[in-house]
VEXSE-464788 format. One record per residue (C-alpha): x, y, z; residue number from 1. Coordinates in steps of 0.05 Angstrom, whole numbers, padded with zeros to 5 digits, always signed. Example, Ala and Ser with C-alpha at 12.3 -4.5 7.8 and 13.67 -1.06 7.14 Angstrom:
REM residues 2
<site <+00246 -00090 +00156> 1>,
<site <+00273 -00021 +00143> 2>,
END
This chain:
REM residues 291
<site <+00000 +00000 +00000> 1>,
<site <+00034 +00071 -00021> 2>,
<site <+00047 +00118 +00031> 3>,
<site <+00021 +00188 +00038> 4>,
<site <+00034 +00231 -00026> 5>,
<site <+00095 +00283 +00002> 6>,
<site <+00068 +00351 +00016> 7>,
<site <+00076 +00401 -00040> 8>,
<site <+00112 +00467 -00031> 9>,
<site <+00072 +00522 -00030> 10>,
<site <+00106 +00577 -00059> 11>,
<site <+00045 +00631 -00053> 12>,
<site <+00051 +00642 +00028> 13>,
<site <+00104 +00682 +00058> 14>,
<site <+00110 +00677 +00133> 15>,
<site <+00089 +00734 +00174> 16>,
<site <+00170 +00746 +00198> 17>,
<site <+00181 +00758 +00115> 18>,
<site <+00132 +00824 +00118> 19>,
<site <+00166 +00843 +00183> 20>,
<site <+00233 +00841 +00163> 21>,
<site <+00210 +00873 +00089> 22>,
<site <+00181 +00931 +00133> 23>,
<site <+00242 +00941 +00171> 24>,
<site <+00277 +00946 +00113> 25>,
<site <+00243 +00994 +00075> 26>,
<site <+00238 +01040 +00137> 27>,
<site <+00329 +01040 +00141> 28>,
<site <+00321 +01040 +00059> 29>,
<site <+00275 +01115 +00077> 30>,
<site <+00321 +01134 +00136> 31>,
<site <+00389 +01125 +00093> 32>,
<site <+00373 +01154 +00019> 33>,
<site <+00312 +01197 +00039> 34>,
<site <+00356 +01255 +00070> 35>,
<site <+00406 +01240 +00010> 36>,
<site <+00348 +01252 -00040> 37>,
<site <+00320 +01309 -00009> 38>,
<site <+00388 +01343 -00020> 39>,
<site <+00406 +01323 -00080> 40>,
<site <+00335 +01358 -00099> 41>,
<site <+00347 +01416 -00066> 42>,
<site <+00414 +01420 -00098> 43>,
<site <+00380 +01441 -00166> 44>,
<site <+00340 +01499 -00130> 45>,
<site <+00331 +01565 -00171> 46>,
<site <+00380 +01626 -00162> 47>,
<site <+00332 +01654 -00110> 48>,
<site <+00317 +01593 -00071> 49>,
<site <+00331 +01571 +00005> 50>,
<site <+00351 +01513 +00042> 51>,
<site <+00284 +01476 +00052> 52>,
<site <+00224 +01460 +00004> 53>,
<site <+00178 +01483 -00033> 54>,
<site <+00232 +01496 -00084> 55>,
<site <+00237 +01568 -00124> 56>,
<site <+00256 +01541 -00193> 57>,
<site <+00295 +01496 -00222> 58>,
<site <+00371 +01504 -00246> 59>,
<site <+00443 +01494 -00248> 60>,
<site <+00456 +01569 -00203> 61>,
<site <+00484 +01533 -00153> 62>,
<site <+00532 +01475 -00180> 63>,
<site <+00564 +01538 -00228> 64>,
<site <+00568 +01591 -00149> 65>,
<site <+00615 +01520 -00134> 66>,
<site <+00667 +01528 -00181> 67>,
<site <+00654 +01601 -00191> 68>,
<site <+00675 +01602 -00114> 69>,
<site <+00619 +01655 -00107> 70>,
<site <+00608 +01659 -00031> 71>,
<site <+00638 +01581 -00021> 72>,
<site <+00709 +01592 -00007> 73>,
<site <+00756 +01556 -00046> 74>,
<site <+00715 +01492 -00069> 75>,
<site <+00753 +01488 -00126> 76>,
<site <+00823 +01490 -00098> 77>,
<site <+00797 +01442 -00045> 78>,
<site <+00769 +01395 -00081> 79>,
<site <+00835 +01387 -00131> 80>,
<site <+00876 +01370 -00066> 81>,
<site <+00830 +01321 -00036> 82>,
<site <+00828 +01285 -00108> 83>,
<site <+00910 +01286 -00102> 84>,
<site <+00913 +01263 -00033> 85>,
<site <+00861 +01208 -00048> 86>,
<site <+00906 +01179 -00109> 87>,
<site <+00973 +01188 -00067> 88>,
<site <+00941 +01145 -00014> 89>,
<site <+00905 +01099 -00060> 90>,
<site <+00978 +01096 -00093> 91>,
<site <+01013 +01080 -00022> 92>,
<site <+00960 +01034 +00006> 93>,
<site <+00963 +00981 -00054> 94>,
<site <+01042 +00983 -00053> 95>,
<site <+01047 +00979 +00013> 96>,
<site <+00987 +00917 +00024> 97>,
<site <+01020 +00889 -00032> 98>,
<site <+01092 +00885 -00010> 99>,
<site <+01061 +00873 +00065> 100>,
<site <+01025 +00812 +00028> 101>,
<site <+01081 +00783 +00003> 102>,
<site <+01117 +00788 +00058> 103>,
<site <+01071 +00760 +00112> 104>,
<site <+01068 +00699 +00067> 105>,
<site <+01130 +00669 +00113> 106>,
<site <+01133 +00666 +00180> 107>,
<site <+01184 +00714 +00208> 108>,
<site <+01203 +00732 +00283> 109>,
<site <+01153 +00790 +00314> 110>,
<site <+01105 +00775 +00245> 111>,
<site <+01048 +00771 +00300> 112>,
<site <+01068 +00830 +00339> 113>,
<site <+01077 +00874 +00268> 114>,
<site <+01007 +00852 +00248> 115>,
<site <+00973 +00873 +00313> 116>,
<site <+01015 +00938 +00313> 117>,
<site <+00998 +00948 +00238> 118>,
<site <+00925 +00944 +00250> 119>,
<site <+00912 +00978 +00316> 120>,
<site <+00899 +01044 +00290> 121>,
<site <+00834 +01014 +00273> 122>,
<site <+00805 +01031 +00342> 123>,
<site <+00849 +01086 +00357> 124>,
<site <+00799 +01160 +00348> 125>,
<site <+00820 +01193 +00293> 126>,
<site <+00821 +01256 +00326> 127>,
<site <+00873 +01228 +00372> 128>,
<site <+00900 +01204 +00318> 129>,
<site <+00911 +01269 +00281> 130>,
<site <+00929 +01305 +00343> 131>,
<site <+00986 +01263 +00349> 132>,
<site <+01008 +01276 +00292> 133>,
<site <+00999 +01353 +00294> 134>,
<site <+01036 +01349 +00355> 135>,
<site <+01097 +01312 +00334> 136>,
<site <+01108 +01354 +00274> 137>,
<site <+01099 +01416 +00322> 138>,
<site <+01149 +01387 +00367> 139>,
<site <+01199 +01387 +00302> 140>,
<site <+01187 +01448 +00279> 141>,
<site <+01156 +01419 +00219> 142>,
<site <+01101 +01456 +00178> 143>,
<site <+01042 +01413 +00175> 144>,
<site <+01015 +01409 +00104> 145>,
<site <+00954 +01359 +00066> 146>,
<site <+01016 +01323 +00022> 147>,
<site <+01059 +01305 +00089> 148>,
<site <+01018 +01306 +00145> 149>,
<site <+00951 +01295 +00133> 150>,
<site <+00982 +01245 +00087> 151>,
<site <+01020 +01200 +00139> 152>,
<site <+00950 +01214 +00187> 153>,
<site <+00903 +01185 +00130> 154>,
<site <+00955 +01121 +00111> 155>,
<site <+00941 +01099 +00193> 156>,
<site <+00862 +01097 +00169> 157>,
<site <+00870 +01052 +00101> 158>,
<site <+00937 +01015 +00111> 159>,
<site <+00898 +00963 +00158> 160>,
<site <+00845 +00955 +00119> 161>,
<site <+00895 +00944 +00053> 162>,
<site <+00919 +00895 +00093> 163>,
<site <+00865 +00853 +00120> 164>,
<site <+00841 +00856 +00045> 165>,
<site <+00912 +00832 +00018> 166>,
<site <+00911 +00782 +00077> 167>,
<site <+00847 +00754 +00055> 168>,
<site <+00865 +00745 -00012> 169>,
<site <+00923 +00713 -00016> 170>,
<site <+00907 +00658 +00035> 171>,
<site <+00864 +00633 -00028> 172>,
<site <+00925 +00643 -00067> 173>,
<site <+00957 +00578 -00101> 174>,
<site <+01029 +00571 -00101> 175>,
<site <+01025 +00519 -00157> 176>,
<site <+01022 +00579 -00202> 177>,
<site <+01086 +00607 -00185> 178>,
<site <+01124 +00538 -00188> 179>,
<site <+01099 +00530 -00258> 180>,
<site <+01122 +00593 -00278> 181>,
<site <+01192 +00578 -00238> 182>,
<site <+01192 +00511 -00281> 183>,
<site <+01179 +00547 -00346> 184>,
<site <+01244 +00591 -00334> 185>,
<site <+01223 +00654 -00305> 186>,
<site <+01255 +00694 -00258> 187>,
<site <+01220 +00717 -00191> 188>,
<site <+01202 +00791 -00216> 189>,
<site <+01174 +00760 -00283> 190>,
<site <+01131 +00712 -00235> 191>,
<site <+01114 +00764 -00194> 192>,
<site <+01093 +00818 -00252> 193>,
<site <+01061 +00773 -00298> 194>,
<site <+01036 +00712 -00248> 195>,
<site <+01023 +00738 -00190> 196>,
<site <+00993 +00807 -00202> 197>,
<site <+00948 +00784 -00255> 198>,
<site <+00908 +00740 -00201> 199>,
<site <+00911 +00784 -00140> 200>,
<site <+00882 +00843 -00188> 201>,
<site <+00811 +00843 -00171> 202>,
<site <+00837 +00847 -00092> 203>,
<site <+00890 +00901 -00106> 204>,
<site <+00833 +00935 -00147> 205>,
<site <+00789 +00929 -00083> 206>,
<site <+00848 +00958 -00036> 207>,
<site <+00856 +01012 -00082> 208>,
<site <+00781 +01032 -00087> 209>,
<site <+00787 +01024 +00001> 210>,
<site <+00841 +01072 +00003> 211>,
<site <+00808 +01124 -00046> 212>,
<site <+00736 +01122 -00017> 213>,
<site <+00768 +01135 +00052> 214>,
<site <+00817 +01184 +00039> 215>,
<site <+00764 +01222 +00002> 216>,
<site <+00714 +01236 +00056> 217>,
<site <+00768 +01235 +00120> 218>,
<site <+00756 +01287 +00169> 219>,
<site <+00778 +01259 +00237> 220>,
<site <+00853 +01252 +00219> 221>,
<site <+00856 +01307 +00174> 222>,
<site <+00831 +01371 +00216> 223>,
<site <+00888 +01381 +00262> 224>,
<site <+00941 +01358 +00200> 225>,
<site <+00921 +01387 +00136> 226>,
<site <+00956 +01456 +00159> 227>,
<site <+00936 +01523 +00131> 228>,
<site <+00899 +01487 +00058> 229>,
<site <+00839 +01454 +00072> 230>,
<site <+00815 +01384 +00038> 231>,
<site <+00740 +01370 +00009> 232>,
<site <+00710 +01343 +00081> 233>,
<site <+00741 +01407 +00116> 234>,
<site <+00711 +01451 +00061> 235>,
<site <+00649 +01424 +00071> 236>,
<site <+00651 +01430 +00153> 237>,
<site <+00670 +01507 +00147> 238>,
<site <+00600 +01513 +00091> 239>,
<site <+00565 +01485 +00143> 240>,
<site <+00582 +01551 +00189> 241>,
<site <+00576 +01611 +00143> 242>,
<site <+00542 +01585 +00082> 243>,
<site <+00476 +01586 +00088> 244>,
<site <+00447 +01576 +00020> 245>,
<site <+00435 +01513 -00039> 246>,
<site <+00512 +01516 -00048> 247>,
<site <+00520 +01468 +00008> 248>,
<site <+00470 +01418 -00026> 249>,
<site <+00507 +01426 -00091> 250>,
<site <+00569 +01406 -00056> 251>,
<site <+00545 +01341 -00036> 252>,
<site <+00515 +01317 -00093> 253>,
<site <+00578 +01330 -00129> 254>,
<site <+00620 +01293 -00077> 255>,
<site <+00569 +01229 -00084> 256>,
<site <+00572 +01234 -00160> 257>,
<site <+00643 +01225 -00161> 258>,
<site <+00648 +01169 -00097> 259>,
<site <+00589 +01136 -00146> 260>,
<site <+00644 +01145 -00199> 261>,
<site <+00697 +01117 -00168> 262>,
<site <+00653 +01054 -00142> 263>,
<site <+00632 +01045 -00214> 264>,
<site <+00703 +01042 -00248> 265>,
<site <+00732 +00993 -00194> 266>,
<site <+00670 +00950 -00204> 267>,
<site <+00669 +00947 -00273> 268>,
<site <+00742 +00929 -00277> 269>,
<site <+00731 +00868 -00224> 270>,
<site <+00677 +00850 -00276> 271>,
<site <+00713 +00854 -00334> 272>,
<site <+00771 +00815 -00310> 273>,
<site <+00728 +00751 -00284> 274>,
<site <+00689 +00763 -00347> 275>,
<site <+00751 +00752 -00389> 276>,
<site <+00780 +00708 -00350> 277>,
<site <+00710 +00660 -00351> 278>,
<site <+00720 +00672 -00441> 279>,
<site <+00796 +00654 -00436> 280>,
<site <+00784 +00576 -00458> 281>,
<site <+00826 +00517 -00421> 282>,
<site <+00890 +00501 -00438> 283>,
<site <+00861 +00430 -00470> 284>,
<site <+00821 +00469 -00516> 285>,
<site <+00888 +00517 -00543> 286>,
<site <+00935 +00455 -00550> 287>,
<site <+00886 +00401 -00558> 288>,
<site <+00866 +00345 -00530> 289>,
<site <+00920 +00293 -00500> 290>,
<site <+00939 +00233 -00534> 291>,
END
C-alpha cells in the first residue's frame, strides 16, 4: 500500500516574519537615501531659492556659485587636493598591502606583533590620531601640510584595511602557479609581474578603491594635520558655518557623484577581469586534446 503523497511546496505564502523584516527594511532603505534625496533635490533649486522645500525654480545656479567660488570659499582648490591626496594614498595603500602581502606569506620573528601593531589604528579615534600627529610635527618644527601630514594621518586609516584585504586574498592564493612559472624559466620579478599580479588584481583593485573612498571623505585625521589648505570634508565642515544657502547641497551631490564614480570604475574592472577570465578557454582546448 503507497504511503502518503509528500506535501507540496507552497510557494504563494510568505510567513508573517518575511513582511516584518521587508518593513524594517524599507523604513532603514527611507532613513538612509531619503535625507540624501532630499538634498540632492534641493541642490537644483533656482537662483533665489533657500535651504528647505517648496523649491523656487529649477537650475544649475548653484553647481556653477561652486566652481565660480561665489560665496563658497575655495571649493575648487579644495576639491583638486583632496582628489590628489586620495590617489597618493590609493597609490601608497596598494604598494604597501601588496609588499606587506608578500611578505607575511613566511613566517618571520615579531610577524604577530607587526600585524597587531599594523592594525591597531583601527580603534584608535582619529582625532587622537591626528592630534598626534599635529603634535609631533609641532614638536619638530615641521610645517604641517595635506601632502605630508595629513598624508602619513590618513595612511594609519586605510593601511589596515589594505591589509586585512591583501591578507584575505592571498590565503586563497595557489602557489602551484608560481612553481609553474619557476619551471617554465622565469625569474622571480617576471613571476611576480606577470603571475602573480594578474590574479591578486581584482583584490588590489578592491584595496585601491578602500584607500580612495576613505581618503576622500576623511575628516577625523585630517583637521588638526592638513595645515593652513583645507581638503573637500574640511571645506564642507567650514559651509556648514557661514554658508547658508543651496551651495552646500550642490556640494554634496557632487562629492556622491564622483564616490558613485569611483565605485563604478573599480566594479566594472573586477567584472571585466572575471568576465575575461570565464571567455579565456582551457589550456586543452588551445593545445588540444592529449593523446
Amino acid at each position: 500500500m503507497a504511503g502518503p503523497a509528500p506535501a507540496q511546496p507552497q510557494f504563494g505564502k510568505r510567513p508573517k516574519s518575511f513582511y516584518f523584516l521587508a518593513g524594517f527594511f524599507a523604513l532603514f532603505v527611507a532613513f538612509l537615501y531619503g535625507p540624501m534625496s532630499a538634498i540632492y533635490i534641493l541642490s537644483f533649486q533656482g537662483p533665489t531659492g533657500g535651504l528647505t522645500f517648496p523649491m523656487r525654480g529649477v537650475s544649475l545656479h548653484w553647481f556653477h556659485a561652486l566652481f565660480a567660488q561665489e560665496r563658497t570659499g575655495d571649493f575648487a582648490g579644495a576639491f583638486a587636493r583632496s582628489l590628489l591626496l586620495a590617489a597618493l594614498v590609493l597609490s601608497v595603500t596598494v604598494v604597501m598591502s601588496i609588499l606587506a602581502g608578500m611578505a607575511f606569506r613566511r613566517r618571520f620573528f615579531g610577524s604577530t606583533f607587526v600585524f597587531y601593531l599594523a592594525i591597531a589604528s583601527l580603534i584608535m579615534p582619529g582625532i587622537l590620531v591626528g592630534l598626534g600627529i599635529g603634535l609631533t610635527f609641532q614638536l619638530f618644527e615641521i610645517q604641517t601640510s595635506w601632502f605630508t601630514s595629513a598624508l602619513g594621518a590618513q595612511l594609519t586609516w586605510t593601511l589596515p584595511f589594505g591589509l586585512l584585504i591583501m591578507f584575505a586574498v592571498l590565503s586563497r592564493f595557489n602557489r602551484a602557479f608560481e612553481e609553474a612559472g619557476r619551471d617554465l624559466g622565469a625569474s622571480n620579478w617576471q613571476i611576480f609581474w606577470l603571475v602573480v599580479v594578474p590574479i591578486l588584481l581584482p583584490g588590489i583593485i578592491g584595496v585601491a578603491l578602500f584607500g580612495f573612498t576613505l581618503s576622500y571623505d576623511e575628516f577625523p585625521r585630517t583637521l588638526l594635520t592638513a595645515g593652513a589648505q583645507n581638503t573637500l570634508p574640511m571645506e564642507i565642515w567650514g559651509m556648514t558655518t557661514n554658508v547658508t544657502s543651496p551651495a552646500l547641497y550642490a556640494l554634496g551631490t557632487v562629492t556622491t557623484v564622483v564616490s558613485f564614480i569611483a565605485i563604478t570604475l573599480a566594479l566594472g574592472s573586477i567584472a571585466l577581469i572575471q568576465r575575461r577570465r570565464a571567455r579565456r578557454p582551457a589550456p586543452e582546448t588551445q593545445s588540444g586534446p592529449a593523446a
